[in-house]
C-alpha positions as CSV (number, residue, x, y, z in Angstrom):
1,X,33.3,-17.4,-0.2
2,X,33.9,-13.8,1.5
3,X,35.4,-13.7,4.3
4,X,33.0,-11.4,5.8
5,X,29.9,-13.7,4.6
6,X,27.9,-14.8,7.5
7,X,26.4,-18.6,7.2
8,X,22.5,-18.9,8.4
9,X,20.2,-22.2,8.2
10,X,17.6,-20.0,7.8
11,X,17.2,-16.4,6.9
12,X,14.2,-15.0,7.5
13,X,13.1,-11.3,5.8
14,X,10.1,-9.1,7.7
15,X,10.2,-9.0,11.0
16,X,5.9,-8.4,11.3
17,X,3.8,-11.6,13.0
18,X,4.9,-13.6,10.1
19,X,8.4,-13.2,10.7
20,X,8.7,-13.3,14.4
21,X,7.0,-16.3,14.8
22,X,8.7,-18.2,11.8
23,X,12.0,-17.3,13.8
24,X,10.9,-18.7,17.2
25,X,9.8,-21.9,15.4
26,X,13.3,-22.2,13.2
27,X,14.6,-21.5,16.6
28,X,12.5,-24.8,18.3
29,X,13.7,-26.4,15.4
30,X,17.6,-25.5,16.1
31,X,18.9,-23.9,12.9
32,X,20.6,-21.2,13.0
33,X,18.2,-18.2,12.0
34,X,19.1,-14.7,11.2
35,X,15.8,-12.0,11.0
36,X,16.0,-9.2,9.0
37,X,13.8,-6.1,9.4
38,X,14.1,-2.5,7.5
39,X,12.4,-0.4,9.8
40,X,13.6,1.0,13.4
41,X,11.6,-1.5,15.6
42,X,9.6,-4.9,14.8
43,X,6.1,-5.3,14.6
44,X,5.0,-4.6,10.7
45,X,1.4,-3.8,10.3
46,X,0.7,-4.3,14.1
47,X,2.3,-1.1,14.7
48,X,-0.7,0.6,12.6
49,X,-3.6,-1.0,14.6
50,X,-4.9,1.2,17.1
51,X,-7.9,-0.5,17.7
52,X,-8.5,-3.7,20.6
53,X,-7.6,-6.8,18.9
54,X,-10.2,-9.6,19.9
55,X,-9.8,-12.3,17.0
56,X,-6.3,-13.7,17.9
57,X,-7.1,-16.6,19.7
58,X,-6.3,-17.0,23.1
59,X,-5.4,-13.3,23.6
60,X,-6.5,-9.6,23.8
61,X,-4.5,-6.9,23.5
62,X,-6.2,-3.1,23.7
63,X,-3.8,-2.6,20.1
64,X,-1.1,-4.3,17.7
65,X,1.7,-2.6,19.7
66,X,0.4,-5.1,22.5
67,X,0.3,-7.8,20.8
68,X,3.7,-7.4,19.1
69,X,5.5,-7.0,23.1
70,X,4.1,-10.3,23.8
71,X,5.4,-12.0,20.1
72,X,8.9,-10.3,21.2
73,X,8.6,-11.5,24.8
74,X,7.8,-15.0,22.9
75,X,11.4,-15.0,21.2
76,X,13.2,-12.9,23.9
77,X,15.2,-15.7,25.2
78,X,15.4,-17.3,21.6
79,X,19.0,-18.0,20.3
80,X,19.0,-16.0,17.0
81,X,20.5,-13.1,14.8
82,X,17.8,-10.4,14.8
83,X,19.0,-6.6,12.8
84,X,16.8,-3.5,12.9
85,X,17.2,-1.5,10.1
86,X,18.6,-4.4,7.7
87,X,17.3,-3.7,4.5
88,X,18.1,-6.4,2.1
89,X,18.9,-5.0,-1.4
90,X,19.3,-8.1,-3.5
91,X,18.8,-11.5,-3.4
92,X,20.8,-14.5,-4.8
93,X,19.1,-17.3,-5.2
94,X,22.0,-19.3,-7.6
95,X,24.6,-18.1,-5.0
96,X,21.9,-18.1,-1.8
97,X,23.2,-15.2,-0.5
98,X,21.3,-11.8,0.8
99,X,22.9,-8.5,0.5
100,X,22.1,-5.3,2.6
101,X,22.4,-1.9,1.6
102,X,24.9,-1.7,4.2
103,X,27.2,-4.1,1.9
104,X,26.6,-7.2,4.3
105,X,26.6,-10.5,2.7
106,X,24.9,-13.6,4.1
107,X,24.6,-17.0,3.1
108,X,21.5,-19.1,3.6
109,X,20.7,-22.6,3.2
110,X,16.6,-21.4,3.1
111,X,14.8,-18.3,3.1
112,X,11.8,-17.4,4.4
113,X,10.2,-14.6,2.8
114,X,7.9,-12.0,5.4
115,X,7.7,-8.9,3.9
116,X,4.0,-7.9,4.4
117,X,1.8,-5.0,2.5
118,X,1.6,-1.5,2.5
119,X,-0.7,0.7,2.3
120,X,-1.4,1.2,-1.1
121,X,-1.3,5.2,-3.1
122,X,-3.5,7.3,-4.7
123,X,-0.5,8.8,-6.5
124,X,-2.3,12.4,-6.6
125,X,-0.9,15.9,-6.1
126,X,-0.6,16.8,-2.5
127,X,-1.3,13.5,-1.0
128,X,2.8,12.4,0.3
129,X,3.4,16.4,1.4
130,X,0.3,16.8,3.4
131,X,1.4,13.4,5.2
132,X,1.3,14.4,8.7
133,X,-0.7,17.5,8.1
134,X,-4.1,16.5,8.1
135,X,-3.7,13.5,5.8
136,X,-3.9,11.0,8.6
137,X,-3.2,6.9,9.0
138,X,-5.7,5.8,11.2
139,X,-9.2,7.4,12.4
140,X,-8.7,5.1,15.7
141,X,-5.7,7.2,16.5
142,X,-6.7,9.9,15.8
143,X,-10.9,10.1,16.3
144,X,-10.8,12.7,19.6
145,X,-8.6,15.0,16.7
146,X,-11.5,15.1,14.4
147,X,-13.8,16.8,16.5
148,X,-16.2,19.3,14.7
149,X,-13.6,19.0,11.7
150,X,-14.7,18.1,8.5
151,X,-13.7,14.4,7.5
152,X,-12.8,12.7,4.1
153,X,-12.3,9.2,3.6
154,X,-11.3,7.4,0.3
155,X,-12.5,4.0,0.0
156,X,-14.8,1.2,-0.4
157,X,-14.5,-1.7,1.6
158,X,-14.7,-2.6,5.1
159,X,-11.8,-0.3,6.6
160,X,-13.0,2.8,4.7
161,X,-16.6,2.5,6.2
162,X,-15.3,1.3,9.9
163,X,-13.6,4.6,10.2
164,X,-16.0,6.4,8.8
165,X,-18.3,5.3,11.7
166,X,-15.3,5.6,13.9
167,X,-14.6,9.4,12.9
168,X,-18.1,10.3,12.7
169,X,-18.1,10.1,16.5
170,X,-16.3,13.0,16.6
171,X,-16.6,14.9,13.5
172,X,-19.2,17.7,12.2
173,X,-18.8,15.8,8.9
174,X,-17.2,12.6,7.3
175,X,-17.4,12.2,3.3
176,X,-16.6,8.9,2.2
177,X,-15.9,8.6,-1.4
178,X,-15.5,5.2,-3.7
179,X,-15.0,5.4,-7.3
180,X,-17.3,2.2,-7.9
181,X,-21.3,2.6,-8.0
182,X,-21.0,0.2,-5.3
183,X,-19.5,-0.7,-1.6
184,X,-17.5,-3.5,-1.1
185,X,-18.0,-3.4,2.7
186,X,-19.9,-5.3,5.0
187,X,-23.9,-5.1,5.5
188,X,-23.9,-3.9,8.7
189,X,-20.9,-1.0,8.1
190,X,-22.8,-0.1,5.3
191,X,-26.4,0.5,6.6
192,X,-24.7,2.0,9.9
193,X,-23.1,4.4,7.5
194,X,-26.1,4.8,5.5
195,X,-28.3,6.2,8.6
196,X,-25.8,8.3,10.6
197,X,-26.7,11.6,9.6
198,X,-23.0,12.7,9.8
199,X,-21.9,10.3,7.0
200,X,-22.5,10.8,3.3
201,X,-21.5,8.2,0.4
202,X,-20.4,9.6,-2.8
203,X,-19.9,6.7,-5.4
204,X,-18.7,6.5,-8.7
205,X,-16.2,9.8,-7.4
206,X,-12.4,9.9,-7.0
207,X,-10.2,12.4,-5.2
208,X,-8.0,14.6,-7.8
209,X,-5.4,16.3,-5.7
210,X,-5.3,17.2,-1.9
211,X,-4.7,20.9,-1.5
212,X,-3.5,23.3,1.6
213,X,-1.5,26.0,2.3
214,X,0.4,24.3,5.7
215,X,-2.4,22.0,6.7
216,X,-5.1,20.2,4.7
217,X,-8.0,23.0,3.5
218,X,-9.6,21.1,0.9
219,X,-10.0,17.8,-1.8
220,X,-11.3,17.6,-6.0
221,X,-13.6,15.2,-6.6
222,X,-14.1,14.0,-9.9
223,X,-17.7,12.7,-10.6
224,X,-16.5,9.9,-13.2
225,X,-20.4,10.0,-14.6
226,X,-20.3,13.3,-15.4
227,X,-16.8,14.6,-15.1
228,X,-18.1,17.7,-13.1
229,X,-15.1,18.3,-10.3
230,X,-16.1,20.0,-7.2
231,X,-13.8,20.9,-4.1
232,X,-14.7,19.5,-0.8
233,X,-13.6,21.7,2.1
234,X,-11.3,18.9,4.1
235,X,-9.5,19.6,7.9
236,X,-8.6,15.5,7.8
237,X,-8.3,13.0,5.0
238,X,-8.1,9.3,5.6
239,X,-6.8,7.1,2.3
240,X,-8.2,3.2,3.1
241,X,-7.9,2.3,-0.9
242,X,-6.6,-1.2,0.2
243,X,-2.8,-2.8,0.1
244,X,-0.1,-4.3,-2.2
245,X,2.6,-6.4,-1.4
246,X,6.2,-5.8,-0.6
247,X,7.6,-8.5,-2.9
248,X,9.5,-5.7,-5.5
249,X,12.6,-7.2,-4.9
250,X,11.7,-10.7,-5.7
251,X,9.5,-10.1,-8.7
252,X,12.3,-11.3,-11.2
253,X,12.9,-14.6,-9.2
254,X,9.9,-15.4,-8.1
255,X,6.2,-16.5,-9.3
256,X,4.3,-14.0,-8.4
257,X,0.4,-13.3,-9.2
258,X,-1.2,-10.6,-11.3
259,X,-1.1,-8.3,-8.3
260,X,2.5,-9.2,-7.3
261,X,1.8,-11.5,-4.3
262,X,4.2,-14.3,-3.9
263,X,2.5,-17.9,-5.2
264,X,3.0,-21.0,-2.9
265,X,1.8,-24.3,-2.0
266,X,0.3,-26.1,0.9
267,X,3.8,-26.1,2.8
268,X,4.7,-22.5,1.9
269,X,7.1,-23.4,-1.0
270,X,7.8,-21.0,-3.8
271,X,8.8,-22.1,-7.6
272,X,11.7,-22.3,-6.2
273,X,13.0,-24.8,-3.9
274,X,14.4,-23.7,-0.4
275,X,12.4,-20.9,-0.2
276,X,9.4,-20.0,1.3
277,X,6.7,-17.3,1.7
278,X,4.6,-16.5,4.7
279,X,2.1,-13.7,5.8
280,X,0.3,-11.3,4.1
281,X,2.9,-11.1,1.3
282,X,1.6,-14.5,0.0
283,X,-2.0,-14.8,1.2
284,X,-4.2,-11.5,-0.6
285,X,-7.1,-13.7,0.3
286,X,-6.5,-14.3,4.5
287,X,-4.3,-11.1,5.5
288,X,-4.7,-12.1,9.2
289,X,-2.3,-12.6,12.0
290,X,-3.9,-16.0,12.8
291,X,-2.4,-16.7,8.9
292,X,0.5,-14.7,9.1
293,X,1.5,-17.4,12.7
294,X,0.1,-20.6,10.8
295,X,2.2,-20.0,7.5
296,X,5.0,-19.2,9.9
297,X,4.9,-22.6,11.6
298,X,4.6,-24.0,8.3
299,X,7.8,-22.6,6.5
300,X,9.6,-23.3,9.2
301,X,9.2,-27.1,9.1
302,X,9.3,-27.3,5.6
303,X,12.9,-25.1,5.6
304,X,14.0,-27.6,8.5
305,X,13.0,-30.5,6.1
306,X,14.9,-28.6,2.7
307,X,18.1,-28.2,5.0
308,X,18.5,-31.7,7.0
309,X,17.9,-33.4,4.0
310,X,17.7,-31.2,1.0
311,X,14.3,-32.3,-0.5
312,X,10.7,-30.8,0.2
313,X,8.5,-31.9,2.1
């Protein structure tokens, strides 16, 4: 062994609602517990809600920054290793070891895998360098920007239509366009949209390539019927084309499913044994905190079970 490895119980990667709470319960169940987390502060996806959370039972917060202070107040006092900015490069699983980028090595005895979603890419000219510049990541945050600016949103389901509606509070216009002849959204999104005489639904069209000088000016639309491409004059563009996993790292190790989201069983086991999967990164069909605490509590029994007495549960 390295003399710089560092021994955990449990290591646990994603430090979102999935990973806090699977760390305060390894922690009630006194293993030693290291949490990794890439990015500058913990929270994962809460940090991109904007909007009042009201389906976390129990509690209320006004956003997901809220609601992350009081998972972190939760494990405040709790007696574990937490690192900011840990991104784990590689993983073991015949040696059990995680390695950082930094060079770190540590040992685990179970890992409990919490790496989330991201939002997921168009892949289209203009869209990452007008990031910031009228390409925007939430029309909560940033609705009172809009006003008497011309919208465009790129999408189908339930979050494409919500802030649509949202937006369209503000805006002169909002475009919403879905490459499908049909919405995947809710009823009642849909026939909100469908009346407000600020919103208009262009299906079976796809954005081509986001153009502007400094700012956002304007977006092609392909008609995939007809192939005629038009350009839509755009101040704001909001991309809501769904997520995908952030299981890249894992993918040769790991059962994964067609659309790379991490397989597991009733007690969050993977194929294989000692390590688990929790949160959005292993449930495509419930991508909720409620989930993302209950597969947390889960994992953590199971990995308490693996490492007292090395079976499953």
């Amino acid at each position: 062994m390295n003399e710089n490895e560092i021994i955990a119980d449990v290591i646990i990667i994603g430090g979102g609602p999935a990973g806090l709470s699977a760390a305060l319960w390894c922690c009630e169940l006194g293993m030693k517990t290291i949490l990794f987390e890439k990015e500058t502060e913990f929270g994962g996806q809460l940090l991109s809600i904007y909007n009042p959370i009201k389906n976390y039972i129990g509690v209320e917060t006004g956003n997901g920054r809220e609601l992350r202070d009081l998972f972190l107040k939760s494990v405040e006092n709790r007696d574990f290793l937490r690192r900011l900015e840990a991104d784990v490069a590689e993983i073991n699983v015949t040696n059990k070891t995680a390695v950082l980028r930094s060079g770190e090595i540590f040992t685990y005895k179970a890992l409990i895998v919490a790496t989330g979603v991201r939002r997921r890419k168009l892949g289209v000219y203009g869209e990452e360098e007008l990031q910031g510049r009228g390409i925007i990541d939430s029309g909560s945050k940033y609705r009172e920007k809009a006003a008497g600016k011309t919208v465009v949103i790129v999408g189908g389901g339930d979050a494409a239509i919500e802030n649509a509606l949202i937006l369209s509070e503000y805006a002169a216009k909002v475009y919403v366009v879905h490459r499908r002849n049909s919405f995947r959204a809710r009823d009642e999104f849909l026939q909100q949209a469908r009346q407000h005489p600020r919103i208009e639904l262009l299906t079976n069209a796809e954005p081509g390539k986001f153009t502007g000088a400094q700012t956002l000016e304007s977006v092609e639309i392909k008609d995939l019927q007809t192939g005629e491409v038009k350009m839509l004059p755009a101040d704001i563009a909001l991309i809501r084309i769904g997520v995908e996993p952030n299981t890249e790292m894992l993918r040769s190790q790991l059962d994964l499913d067609p659309n790379g989201y991490i397989m597991i069983n009733a007690h969050c086991e993977t194929n294989i044994m000692g390590i688990y999967a929790i949160g959005d990164a292993a449930n495509p069909k419930s991508p909720t905190i409620s989930t993302a605490a209950g597969t947390a509590a889960v994992a953590a029994k199971s990995a308490f079970n693996w490492t007292t007495q090395n079976k499953p549960v």
